[in-house]
C-alpha positions in Angstrom: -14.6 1.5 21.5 -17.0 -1.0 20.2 -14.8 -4.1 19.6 -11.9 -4.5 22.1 -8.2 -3.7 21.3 -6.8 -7.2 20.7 -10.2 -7.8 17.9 -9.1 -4.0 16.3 -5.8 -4.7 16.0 -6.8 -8.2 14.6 -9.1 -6.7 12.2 -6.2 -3.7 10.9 -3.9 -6.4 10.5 -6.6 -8.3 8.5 -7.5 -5.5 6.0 -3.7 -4.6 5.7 -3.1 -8.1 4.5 -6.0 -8.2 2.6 -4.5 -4.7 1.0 -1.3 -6.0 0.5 -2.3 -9.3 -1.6 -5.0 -7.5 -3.2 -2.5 -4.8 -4.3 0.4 -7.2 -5.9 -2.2 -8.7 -7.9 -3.3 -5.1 -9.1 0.3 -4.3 -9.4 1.1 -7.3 -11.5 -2.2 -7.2 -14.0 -0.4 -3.2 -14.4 2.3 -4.7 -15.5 0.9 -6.8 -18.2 -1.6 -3.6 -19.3 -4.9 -5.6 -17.5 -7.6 -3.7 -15.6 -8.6 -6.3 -13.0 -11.7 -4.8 -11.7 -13.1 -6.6 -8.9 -9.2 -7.0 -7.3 -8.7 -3.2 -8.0 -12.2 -2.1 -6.0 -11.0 -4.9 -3.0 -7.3 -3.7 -3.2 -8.3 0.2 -3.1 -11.2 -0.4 -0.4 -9.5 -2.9 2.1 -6.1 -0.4 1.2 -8.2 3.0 2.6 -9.6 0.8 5.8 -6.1 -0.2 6.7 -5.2 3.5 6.6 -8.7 4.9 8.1 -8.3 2.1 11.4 -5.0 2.9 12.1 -5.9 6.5 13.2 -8.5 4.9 15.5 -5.7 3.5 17.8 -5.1 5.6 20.8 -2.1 7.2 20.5 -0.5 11.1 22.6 1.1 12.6 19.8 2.0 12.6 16.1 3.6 9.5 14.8 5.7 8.8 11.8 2.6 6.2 11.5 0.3 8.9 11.3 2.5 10.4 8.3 2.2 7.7 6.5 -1.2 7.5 6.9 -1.8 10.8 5.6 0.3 10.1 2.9 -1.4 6.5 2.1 -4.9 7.9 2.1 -3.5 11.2 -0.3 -2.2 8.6 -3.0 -5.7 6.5 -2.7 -7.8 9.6 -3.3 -5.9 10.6 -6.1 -6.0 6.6 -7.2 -9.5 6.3 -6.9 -10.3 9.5 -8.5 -8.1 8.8 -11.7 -9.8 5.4 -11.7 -13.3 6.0 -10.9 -14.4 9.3 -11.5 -11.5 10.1 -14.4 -12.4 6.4 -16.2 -8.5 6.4 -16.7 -8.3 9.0 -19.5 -5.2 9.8 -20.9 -2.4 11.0 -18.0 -4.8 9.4 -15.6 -4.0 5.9 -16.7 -0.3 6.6 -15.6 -1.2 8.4 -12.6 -3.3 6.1 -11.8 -1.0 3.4 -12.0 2.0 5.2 -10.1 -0.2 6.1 -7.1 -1.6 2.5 -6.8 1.6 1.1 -6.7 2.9 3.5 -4.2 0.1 2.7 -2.3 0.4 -0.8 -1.9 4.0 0.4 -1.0 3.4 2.2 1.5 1.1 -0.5 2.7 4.6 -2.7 2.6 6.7 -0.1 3.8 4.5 -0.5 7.1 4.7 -4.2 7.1 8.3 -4.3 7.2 8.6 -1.8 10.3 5.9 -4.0 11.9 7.1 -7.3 11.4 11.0 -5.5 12.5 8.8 -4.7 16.1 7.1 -7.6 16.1 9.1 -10.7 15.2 11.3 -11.2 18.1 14.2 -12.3 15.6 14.1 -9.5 13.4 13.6 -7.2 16.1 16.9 -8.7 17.7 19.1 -8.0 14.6 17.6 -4.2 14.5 16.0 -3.4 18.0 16.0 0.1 17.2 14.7 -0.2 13.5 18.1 2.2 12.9 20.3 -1.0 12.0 21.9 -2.2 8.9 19.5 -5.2 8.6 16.0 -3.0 8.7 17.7 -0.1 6.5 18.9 -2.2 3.6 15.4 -4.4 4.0 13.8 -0.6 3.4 16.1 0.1 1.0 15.5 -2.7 -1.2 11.7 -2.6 -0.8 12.0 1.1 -2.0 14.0 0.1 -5.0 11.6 -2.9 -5.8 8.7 -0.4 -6.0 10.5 2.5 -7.7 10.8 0.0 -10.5 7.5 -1.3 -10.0 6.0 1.4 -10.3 8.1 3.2 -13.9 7.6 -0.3 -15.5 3.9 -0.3 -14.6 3.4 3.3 -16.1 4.8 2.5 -18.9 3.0 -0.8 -19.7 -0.5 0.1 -18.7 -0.1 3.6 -20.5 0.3 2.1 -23.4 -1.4 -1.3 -23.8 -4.9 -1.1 -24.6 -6.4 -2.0 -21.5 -8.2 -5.5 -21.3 -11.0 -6.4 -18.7 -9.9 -9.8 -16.5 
C-alpha cells in the first residue's frame, strides 16, 4: 500500500467526516425544497470515497462493515443516477432524496459503531456493541432518519426546486 495504515485510516476517517457534514447540509436544504449543488457533488463524492476506502483495509472474511458498504455504495449509485443522469425528473426527485438521506445514514450508522469501539467511555458502557446504551443510540439514529428521510420526500417533491 502506497500511504501507510495509520495515514489511510486518517484519510477514511477524513472523507467520512467530510461525508457526514456535507450530507446534513444536503439533508437539510431537502428539507426546505433547495438543490445545493456544489454541497451535493462534495457530499455524494467524499460519501462514495468513504465507502470505496473502507474495502481497501485488510481484512480475512466478510464483515457486517462490508455489508454496509455494499449497501452505501448501492443507494449512491442510484443517488447519483437520479440526480445526474435522471436531472431529477419526476419520481426521481423523491428517490433521489430518500437514497441521499439513507446514505448519509448509513454514513452515521457507521460513526456510531465506531465511536462505541473507539471512545474508551462509550465502549465501557457497551463493550460488546450488544448493550442497551449502543442499541437505543441505533435506535434513535434510525428513527431520526426514517423521519428525515419521509419529511425530505415530501418537501423536495413538491417545492419547486431553487438553486443555493
Amino acid at each position: 500500500m502506497i500511504l501507510g495504515m495509520t495515514t489511510f485510516t486518517f484519510v477514511h476517517v477524513v472523507l467520512s467526516l467530510i461525508g457526514i457534514f456535507s450530507g446534513f447540509v444536503v439533508v437539510l436544504a431537502l428539507l426546505v425544497g433547495k438543490r445545493l449543488d456544489g454541497w451535493t457533488a462534495l457530499f455524494l463524492v467524499s460519501t462514495v470515497a468513504t465507502s470505496v476506502t473502507g474495502f481497501l483495509f485488510p481484512f480475512h472474511r466478510f464483515l457486517p462493515s462490508h455489508g454496509v458498504g455494499i449497501l452505501s455504495l448501492l443507494m449512491l449509485a442510484i443517488a447519483i443516477l437520479a440526480r445526474y443522469a435522471l436531472q431529477l425528473a419526476g419520481a426521481w426527485r423523491r428517490i433521489y432524496a430518500v437514497t441521499a438521506v439513507i446514505s448519509l445514514y448509513l454514513n452515521v450508522f457507521v460513526l456510531i459503531a465506531q465511536a462505541f469501539q473507539k471512545v474508551p467511555g462509550l465502549k465501557a458502557v457497551a463493550p460488546t456493541q450488544s448493550e442497551p446504551p449502543f442499541l437505543i443510540t441505533q435506535a434513535v439514529a434510525l428513527t431520526v432518519f426514517v423521519l428525515l428521510g419521509i419529511v425530505a420526500a415530501i418537501r423536495f417533491r413538491s417545492e419547486p426546486v431553487r438553486a443555493a
